[in-house]
C-alpha positions in Angstrom: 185.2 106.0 -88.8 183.0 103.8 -88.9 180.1 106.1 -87.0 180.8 108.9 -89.3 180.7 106.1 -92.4 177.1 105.1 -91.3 176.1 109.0 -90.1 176.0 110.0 -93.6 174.6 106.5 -95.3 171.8 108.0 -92.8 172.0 111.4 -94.1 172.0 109.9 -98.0 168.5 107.7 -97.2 166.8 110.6 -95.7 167.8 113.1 -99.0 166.8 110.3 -101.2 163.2 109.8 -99.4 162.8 113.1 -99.1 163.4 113.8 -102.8 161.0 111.3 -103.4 158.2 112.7 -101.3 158.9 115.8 -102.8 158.3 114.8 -106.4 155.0 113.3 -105.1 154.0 116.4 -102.8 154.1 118.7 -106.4 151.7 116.7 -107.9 147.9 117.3 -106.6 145.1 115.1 -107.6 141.2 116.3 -107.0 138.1 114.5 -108.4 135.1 115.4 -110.0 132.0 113.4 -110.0 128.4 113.0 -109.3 126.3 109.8 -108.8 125.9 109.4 -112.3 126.9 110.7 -116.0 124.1 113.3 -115.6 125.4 114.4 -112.6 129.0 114.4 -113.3 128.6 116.6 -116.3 126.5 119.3 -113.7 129.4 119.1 -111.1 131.8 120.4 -114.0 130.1 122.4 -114.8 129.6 123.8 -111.1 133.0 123.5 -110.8 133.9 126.0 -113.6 131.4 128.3 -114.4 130.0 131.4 -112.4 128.1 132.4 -115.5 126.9 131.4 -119.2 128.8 133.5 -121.6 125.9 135.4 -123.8 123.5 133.4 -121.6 123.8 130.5 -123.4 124.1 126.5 -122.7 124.3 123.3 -124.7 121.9 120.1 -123.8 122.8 116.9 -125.6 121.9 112.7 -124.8 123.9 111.3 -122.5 123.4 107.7 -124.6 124.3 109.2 -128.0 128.1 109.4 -128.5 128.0 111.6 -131.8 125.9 114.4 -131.1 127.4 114.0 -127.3 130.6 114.5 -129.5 129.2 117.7 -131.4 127.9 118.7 -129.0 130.9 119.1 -126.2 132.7 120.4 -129.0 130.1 123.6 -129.5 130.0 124.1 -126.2 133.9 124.0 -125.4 134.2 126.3 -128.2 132.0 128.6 -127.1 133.3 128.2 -123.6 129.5 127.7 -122.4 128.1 125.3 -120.3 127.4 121.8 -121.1 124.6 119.6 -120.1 124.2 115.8 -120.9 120.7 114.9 -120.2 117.6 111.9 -120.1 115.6 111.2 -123.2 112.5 112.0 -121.2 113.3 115.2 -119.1 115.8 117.9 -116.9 116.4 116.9 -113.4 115.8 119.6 -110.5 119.3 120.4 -110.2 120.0 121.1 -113.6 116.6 123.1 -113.9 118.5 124.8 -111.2 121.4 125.8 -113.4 119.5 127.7 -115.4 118.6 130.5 -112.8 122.2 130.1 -111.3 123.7 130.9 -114.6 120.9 132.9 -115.9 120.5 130.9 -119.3 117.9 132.4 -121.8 119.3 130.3 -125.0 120.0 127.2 -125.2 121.9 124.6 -128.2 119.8 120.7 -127.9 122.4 119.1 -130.0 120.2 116.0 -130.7 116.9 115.0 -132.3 113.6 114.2 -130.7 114.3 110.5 -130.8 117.3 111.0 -128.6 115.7 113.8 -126.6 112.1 114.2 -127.0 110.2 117.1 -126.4 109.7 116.9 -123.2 113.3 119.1 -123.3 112.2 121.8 -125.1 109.1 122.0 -122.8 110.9 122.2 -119.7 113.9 124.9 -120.9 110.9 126.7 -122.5 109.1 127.0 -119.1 112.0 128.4 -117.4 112.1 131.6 -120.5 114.9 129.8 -122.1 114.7 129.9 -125.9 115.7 126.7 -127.6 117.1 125.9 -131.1 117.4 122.5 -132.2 120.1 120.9 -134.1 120.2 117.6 -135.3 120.8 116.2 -139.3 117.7 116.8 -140.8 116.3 115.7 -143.9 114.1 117.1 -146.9 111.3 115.9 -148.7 113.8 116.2 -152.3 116.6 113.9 -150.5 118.9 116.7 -149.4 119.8 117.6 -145.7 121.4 119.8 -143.6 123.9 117.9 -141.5 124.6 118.4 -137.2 128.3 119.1 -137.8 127.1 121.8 -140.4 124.5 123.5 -138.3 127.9 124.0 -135.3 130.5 124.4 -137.7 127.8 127.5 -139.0 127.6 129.0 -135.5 130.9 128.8 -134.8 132.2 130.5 -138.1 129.9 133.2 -137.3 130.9 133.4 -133.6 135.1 133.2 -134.6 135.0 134.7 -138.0 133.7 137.6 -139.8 131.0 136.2 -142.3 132.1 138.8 -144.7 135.4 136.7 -144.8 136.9 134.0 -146.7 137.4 131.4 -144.2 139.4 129.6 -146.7 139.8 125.8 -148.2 141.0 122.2 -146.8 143.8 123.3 -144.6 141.1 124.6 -142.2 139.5 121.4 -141.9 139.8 118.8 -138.8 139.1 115.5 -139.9 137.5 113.0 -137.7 135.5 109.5 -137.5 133.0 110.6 -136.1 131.2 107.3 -135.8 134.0 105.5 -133.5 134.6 106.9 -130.5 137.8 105.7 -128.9 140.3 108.4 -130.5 138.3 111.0 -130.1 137.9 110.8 -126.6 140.4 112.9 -125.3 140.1 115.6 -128.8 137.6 117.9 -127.5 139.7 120.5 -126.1 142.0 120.2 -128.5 140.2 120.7 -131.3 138.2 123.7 -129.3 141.1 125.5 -129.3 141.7 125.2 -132.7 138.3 126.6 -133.6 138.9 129.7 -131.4 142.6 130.6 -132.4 142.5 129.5 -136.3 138.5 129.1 -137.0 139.4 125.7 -137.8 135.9 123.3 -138.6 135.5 119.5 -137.5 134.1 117.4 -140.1 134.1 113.3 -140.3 136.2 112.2 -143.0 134.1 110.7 -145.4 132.4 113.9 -146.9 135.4 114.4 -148.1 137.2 113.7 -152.0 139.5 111.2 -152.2 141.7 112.9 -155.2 145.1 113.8 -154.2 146.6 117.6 -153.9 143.9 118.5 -150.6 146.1 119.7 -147.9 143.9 119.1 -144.7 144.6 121.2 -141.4 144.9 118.5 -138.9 143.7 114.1 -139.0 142.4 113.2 -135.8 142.9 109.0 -134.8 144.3 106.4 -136.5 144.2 104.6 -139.6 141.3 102.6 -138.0 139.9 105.4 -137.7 140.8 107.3 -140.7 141.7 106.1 -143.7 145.8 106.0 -144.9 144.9 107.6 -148.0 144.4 111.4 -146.3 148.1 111.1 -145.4 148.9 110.4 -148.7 146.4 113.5 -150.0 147.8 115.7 -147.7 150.6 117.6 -149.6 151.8 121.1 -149.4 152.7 123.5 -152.7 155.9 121.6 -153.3 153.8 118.4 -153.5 156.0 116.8 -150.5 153.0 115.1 -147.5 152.8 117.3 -144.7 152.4 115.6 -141.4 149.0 116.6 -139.8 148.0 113.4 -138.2 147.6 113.1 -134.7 147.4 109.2 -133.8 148.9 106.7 -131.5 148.6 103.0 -131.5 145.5 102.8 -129.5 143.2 105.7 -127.9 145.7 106.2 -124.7 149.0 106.9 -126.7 146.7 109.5 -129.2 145.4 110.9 -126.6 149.2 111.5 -125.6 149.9 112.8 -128.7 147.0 115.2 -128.8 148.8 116.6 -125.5 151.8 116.8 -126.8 150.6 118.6 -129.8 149.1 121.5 -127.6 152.9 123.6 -126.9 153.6 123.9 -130.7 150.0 124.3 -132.3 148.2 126.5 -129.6 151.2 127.9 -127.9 149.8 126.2 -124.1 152.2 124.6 -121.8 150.4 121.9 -120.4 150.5 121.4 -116.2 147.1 120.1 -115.9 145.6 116.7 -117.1 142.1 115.8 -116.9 142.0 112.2 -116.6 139.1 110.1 -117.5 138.3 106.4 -118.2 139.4 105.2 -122.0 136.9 102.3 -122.1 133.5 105.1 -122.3 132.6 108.3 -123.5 130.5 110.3 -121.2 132.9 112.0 -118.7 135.7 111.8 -121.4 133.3 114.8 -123.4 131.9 116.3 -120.5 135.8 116.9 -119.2 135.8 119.3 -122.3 134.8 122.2 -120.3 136.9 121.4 -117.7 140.0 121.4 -119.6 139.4 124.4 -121.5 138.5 126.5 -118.6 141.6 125.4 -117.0 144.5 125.2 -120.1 144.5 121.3 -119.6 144.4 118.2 -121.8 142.6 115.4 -121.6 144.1 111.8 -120.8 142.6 108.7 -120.7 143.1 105.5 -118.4 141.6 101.9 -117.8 139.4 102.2 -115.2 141.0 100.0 -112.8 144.8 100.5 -113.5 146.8 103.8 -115.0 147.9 103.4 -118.6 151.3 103.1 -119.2 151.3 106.0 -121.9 149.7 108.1 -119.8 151.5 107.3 -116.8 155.2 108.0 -118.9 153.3 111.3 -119.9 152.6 112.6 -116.0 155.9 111.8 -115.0 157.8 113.3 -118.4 156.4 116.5 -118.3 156.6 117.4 -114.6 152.6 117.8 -114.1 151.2 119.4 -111.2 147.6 119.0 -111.4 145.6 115.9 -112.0 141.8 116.4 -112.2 140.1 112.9 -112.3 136.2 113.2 -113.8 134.1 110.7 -113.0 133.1 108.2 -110.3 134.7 105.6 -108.8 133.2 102.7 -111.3 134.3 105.2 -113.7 138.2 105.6 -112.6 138.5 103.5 -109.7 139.9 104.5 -106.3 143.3 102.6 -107.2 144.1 104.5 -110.1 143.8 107.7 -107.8 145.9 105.9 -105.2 148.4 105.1 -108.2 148.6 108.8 -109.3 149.4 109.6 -105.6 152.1 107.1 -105.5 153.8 108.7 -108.6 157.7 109.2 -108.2 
């Protein structure tokens, strides 16, 4: 009795362990990264892309967060590749790119204080033919602002220009001077461009006067003020939930996920992970997540966050793709994410 009693306690240990392993075994973790930003957004890019669709890539600062932003968000709408680069030049690999990827166009989201011309010289010697886009101003006081030069291409990429793109409810509303919720938005809101030719604009361009019914609030009320919830109504007048927020960056960027099954119709079982605490490899993960039907989370560099941790093991992920170095998402986060049961 008692040798058939401790037979099976035995037998029990060894299912439980093995269950255990299993649930880890499902889950595989890679990383993507190169010796710095620069190089990290080229290894996505390698990573991902065997061509540039209609020849075409994006170049933006690697310093500058909010043409960075705009211009990760052109680029993973476009599904093109993306290129953060020095104020002063192109390194040899990148240059490289270009034949690779046979690019003969090319977006430079930022102006020439960011990225001087030095840029344009360089993609120009290689044939590529470069456009500019940065807010620019007139000698009467008007301008012609960055997120209206890309929300321009991308209406005439995703929408017939003889058609009425329609009012407020296609506008995504963002901060686009804080970075922390936004982190983790790109794909997301990439998506939206392509299936509903939804725009990004920051919030403040906007009227304050309720009855606007706004397509979709990106970040908290930190980030975006309460009174676009409270503008947000529908044809019976009742507010229509279209904020996507969390109490900090980590939990939106949760929510953002979470958001992707009912508003895009993609059932997420791949997470791009990136460090929460800087925006570089959080925007040049955009192309890696659209290219592979992911999302984007975010962690502290040194530990996994718990919202994002309760998010891997909720939804029964298989992939984790970490982007970025080691000083970016340290070694014992990717040991944690191994770990996982």
């Amino acid at each position: 009795m008692k040798n058939t009693f401790t037979k099976s306690l035995l037998i029990a240990l060894s299912v439980f362990f093995f269950m255990g392993n299993c649930s880890f075994a499902s889950v595989n973790v890679e990383r993507i990264s190169g010796s710095d930003r620069y190089q990290t957004a080229l290894k996505v890019n390698q990573k991902f892309l065997n061509k540039a669709d209609g020849n075409l890539a994006v170049f933006t600062s690697g310093t500058d967060f909010n043409t960075a932003l705009y211009g990760s968000y052109l680029a993973s709408s476009l599904k093109v590749p993306y290129y953060v680069v020095s104020k002063n030049g192109i390194s040899k690999d990148i240059l490289s790119e270009i034949d690779r990827l046979k690019i003969k166009r090319a977006y430079v989201v930022a102006g020439y204080e960011l990225l001087n011309k030095k840029i344009d010289d360089a993609l120009t010697a290689k044939g590529v033919r470069v456009e500019r886009l940065f807010d620019s101003k007139h000698i009467d006081g008007s301008g012609d602002n960055l997120y209206n030069h890309i929300d321009y291409i991308l209406l005439n990429t995703f929408l017939d220009p003889q058609n009425y793109r329609g009012g407020l409810e296609y506008a995504i509303v963002i901060n686009d001077e804080k970075f922390p919720d936004l982190l983790s938005s790109i794909p997301y809101v990439s998506s939206l461009a392509r299936k509903y030719n939804m725009g990004l604009f920051p919030y403040y361009i906007f009227p304050t006067f309720e009855g606007q019914l706004y397509g979709a609030i990106i970040g908290g009320y930190d980030t975006v003020p309460s009174y676009f919830d409270a503008n947000t109504k529908g044809e019976d007048g009742k507010i229509i939930e279209v904020r996507v927020s969390g109490k900090d960056r980590y939990e939106t960027a949760v929510k953002i996920a979470e958001a992707y099954k009912e508003d895009i119709g993609i059932d997420i079982k791949t997470v791009i992970l990136v460090n929460g605490a800087d925006f570089p490899d959080a925007l040049s993960s955009g192309i890696a997540a659209v290219f592979t039907n992911a999302t984007v989370l975010l962690t502290n560099p040194n530990k996994l966050n718990s919202y994002t941790k309760e998010y891997l093991l909720k939804n029964n992920i298989t992939k984790v793709v970490i982007v970025g170095g080691e000083n970016s998402v340290s070694a014992s986060v990717e040991n944690e994410l191994k770990s996982l049961k």
